[in-house]
DRENVEXFI-52559 format. One record per residue (C-alpha): residue in one letter; x, y, z. Coordinates in steps of 0.5 Angstrom, whole numbers. Last residue first. Layout:
BEGIN
{vodo->a; east->X; north->Y; up->Z}
...
END
This chain:
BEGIN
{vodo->x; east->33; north->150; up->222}
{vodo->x; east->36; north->150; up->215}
{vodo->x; east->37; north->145; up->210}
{vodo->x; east->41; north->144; up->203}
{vodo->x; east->40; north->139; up->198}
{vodo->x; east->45; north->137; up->193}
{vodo->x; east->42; north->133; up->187}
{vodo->x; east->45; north->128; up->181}
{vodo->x; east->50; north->125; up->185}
{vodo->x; east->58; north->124; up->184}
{vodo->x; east->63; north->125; up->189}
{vodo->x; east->69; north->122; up->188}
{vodo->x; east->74; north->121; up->194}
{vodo->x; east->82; north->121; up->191}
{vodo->x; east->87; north->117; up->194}
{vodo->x; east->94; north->118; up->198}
{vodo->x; east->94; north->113; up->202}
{vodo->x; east->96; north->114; up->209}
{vodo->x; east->92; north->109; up->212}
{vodo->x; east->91; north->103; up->208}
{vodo->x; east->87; north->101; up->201}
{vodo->x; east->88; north->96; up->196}
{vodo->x; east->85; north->98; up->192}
{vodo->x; east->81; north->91; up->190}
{vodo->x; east->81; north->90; up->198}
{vodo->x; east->76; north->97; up->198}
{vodo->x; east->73; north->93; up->192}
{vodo->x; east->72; north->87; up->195}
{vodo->x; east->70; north->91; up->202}
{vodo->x; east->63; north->95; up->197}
{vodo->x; east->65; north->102; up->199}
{vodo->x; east->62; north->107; up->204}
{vodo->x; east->65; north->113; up->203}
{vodo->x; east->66; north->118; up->209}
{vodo->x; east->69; north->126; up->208}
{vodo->x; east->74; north->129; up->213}
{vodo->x; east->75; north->136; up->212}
{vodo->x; east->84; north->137; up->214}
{vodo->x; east->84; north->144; up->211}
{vodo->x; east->88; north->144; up->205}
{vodo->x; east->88; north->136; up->203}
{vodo->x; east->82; north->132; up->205}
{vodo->x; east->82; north->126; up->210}
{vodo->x; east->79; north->121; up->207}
{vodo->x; east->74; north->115; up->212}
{vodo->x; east->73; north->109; up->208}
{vodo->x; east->68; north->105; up->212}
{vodo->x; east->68; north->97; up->208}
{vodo->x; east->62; north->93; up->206}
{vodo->x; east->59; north->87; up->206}
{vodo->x; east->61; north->84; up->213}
{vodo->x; east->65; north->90; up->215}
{vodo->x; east->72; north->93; up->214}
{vodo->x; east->73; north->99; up->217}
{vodo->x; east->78; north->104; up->214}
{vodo->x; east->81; north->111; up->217}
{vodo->x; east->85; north->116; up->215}
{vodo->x; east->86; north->115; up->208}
{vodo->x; east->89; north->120; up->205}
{vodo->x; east->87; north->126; up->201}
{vodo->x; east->84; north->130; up->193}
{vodo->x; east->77; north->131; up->192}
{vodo->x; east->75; north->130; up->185}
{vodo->x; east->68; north->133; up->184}
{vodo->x; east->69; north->136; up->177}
{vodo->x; east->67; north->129; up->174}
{vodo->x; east->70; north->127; up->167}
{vodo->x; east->75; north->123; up->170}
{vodo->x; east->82; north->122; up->167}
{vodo->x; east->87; north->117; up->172}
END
């Protein structure tokens, strides 16, 4: 796999919540263990294939980061 986006954040599938439209993926990520949740369409995440203990790779693309503070 080649991808142009430097946020390729490398982990397993931990947890995966089908829904009417759309499926949960929960990916425990490498080194520390931080989760990260995606929200992907569920023919996608048939298409996948997915399963818990999935090695995968949770891709960030956006066009802005915000920060807040209290």
């Amino acid at each position: 796999m080649k991808i142009s986006t430097r946020n390729a954040l490398k982990g397993k599938v931990k947890q995966i919540m089908p829904g009417a439209i759309n499926t949960e993926v929960t990916v425990e990520l490498d080194g520390d263990g931080a989760e990260i949740v995606a929200v992907i369409t569920r023919g996608s995440a048939e298409r996948l294939e997915l399963v818990p203990g999935m090695e995968v790779y949770a891709i960030v693309k956006a066009s802005n980061v915000l920060i807040a503070v209290d």
